[in-house]
C-alpha positions in Angstrom: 0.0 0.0 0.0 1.1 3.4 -1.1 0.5 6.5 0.7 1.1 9.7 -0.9 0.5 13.4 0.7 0.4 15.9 -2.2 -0.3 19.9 -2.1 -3.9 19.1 -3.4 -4.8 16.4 -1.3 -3.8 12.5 -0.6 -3.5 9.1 -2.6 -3.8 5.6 -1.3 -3.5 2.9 -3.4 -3.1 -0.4 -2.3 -2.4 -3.9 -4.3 -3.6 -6.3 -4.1 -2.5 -10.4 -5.7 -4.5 -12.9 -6.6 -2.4 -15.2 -4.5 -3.2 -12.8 -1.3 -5.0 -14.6 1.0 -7.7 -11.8 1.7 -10.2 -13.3 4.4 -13.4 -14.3 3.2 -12.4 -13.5 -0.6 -13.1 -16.2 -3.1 -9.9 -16.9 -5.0 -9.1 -13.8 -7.0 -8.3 -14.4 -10.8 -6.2 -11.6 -11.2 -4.4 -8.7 -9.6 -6.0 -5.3 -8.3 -4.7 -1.5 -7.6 -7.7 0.3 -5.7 -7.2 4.0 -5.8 -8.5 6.5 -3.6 -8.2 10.3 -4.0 -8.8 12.4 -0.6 -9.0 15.9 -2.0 -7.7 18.7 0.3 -11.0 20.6 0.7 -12.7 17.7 1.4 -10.2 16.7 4.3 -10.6 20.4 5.6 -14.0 19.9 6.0 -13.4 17.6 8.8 -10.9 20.0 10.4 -7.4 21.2 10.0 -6.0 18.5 7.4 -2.4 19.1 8.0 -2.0 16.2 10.5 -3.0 13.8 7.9 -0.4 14.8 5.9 1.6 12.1 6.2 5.0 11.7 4.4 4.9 9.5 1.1 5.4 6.1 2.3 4.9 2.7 1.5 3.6 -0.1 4.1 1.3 -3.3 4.3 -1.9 -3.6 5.2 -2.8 -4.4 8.7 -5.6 -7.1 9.4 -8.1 -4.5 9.5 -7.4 -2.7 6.3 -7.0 -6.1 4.5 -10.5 -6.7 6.0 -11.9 -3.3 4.9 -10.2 -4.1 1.4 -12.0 -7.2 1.2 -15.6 -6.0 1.8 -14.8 -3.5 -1.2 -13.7 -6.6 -3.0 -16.6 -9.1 -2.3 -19.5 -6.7 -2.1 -22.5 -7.6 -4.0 -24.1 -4.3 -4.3 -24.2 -2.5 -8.2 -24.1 0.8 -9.7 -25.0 3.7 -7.0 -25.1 1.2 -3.9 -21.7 0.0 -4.7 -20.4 3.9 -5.4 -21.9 4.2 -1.9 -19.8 1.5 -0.5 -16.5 2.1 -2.1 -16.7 5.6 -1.1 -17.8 5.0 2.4 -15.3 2.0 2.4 -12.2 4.1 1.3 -12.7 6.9 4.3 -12.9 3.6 6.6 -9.7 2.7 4.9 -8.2 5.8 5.4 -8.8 6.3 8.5 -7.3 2.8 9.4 -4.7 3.9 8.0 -3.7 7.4 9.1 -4.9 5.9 13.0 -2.0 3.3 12.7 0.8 5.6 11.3 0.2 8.2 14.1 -0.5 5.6 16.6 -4.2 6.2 17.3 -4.5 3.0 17.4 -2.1 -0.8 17.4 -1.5 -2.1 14.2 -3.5 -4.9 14.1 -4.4 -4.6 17.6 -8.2 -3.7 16.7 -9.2 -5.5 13.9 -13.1 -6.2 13.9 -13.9 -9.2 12.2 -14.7 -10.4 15.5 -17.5 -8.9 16.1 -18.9 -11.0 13.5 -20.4 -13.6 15.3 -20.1 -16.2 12.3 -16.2 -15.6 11.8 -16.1 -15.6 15.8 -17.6 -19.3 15.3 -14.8 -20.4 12.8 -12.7 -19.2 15.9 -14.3 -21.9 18.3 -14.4 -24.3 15.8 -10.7 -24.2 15.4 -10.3 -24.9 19.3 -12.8 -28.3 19.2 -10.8 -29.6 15.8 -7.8 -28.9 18.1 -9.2 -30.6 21.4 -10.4 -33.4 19.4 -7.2 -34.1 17.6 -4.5 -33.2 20.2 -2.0 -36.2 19.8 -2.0 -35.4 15.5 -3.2 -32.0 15.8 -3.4 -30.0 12.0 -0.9 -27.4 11.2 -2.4 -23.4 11.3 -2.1 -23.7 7.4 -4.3 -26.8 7.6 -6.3 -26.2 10.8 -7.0 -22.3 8.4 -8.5 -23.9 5.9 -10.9 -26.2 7.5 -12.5 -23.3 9.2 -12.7 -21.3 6.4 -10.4 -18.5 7.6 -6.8 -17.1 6.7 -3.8 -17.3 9.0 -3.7 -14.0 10.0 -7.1 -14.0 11.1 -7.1 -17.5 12.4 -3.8 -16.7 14.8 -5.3 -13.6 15.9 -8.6 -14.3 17.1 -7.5 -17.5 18.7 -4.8 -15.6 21.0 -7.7 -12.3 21.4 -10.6 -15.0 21.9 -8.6 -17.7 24.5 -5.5 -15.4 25.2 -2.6 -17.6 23.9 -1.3 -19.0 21.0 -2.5 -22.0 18.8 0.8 -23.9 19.3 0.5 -23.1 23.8 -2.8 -23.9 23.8 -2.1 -27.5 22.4 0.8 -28.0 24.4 -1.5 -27.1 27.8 -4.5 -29.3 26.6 -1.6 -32.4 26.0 -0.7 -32.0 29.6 -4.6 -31.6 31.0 -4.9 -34.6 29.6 -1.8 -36.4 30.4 -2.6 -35.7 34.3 -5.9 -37.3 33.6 -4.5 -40.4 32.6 -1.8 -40.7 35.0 -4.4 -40.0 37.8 -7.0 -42.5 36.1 -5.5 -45.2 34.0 -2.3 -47.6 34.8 -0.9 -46.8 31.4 2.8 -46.0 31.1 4.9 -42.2 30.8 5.6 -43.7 27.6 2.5 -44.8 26.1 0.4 -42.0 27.4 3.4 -39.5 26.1 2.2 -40.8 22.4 -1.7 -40.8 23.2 -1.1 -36.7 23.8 0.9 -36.0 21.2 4.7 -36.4 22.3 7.2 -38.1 19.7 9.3 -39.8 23.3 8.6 -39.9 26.7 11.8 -37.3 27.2 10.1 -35.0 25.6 6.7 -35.4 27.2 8.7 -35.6 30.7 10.4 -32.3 30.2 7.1 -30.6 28.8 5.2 -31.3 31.8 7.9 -30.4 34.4 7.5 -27.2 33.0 4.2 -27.1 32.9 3.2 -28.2 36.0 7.0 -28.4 38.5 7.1 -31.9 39.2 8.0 -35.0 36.6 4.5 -37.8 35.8 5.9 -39.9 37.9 6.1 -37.9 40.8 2.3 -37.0 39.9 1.2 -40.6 39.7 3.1 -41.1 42.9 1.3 -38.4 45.2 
């Protein structure tokens, strides 16, 4: 994304691939340059326009622009509805963007597909695929796609949702269950390291020392 101050306004154009993962964008079947053209007197009639005057740069879109790119990209509307949308769209945009570069507001750290309750959903979903699979659990690329949500997205509503990452979360939920069974069945270290997900018991040993401070057997023991 470009962002250009000039003495008769601003530009922002952003591009955007067709192998960009843009969530909730079918698969795009070519590439796009959206163009937006803030005139000066129009920014003045919101106030004194100088402190949007940012110097010419060029960045990448944060989650919430890319989101606010794809609803220009995916909208259904036609003809005035959809002249209604872009424009309305590209003063979302650029205020997305002008709030990051001055530090309004986190990059990133407000995104709002959230607030969606269906894309929320994709978010629980992802943690039950995860509980239900913890020995061979899927990879974020994989575990992305059977939700129906890109990485980005997928990484950070899990950690805003639960507050931790995909890969802790898995780790903790291993040793939950691990307690269990060294509490309820008379399996070994070693066979219940593989039924939660550990390659040796070593491994599995040293993981849940961390986790908890004392070794399985010492659990099993008490």
């Amino acid at each position: 994304m470009k962002f250009n101050s000039k003495e008769d306004g601003i530009e922002l154009t952003c591009h955007i691939s067709k192998q960009c993962n843009t969530n909730n964008v079918p698969e795009l079947k070519e590439n796009y340059v959206l163009s937006f053209q803030f005139d000066i007197d129009y920014l003045a009639s919101f106030g004194n326009p100088s402190v949007l005057l940012l110097d010419k740069k060029e960045t990448e879109l944060c989650c919430n622009a890319k989101l606010i790119v794809s609803e220009i990209l995916k909208t259904k509307y036609t003809g005035h509805l959809k002249n209604m949308l872009i424009e309305a769209k590209a003063i979302e945009l650029f205020l997305c963007v002008v709030g990051c570069e001055l530090e309004i507001e986190d990059k990133c750290g407000s995104c709002t597909f959230l607030t969606n309750q269906y894309e929320k959903e994709k978010i629980y979903a992802a943690k039950e695929i995860l509980l239900n699979n913890l020995a061979y659990p899927p990879i974020i690329s994989e575990l992305s796609l059977q939700v129906g949500i890109n990485q980005c997205y997928l990484k950070k509503g899990f950690k805003d949702i639960f507050g931790t990452t995909i890969y802790a979360f898995v780790q903790e939920q291993r040793i939950i269950k691990a307690k269990l069974l060294l509490k309820t069945t008379n399996s070994s270290v070693s066979d219940i390291a593989e039924m939660v997900g550990f390659s040796n018991a070593s491994n599995f040993s040293n993981a849940f020392k961390n986790y908890t401070g004392i070794s399985p057997s010492e659990l099993r023991n008490n």
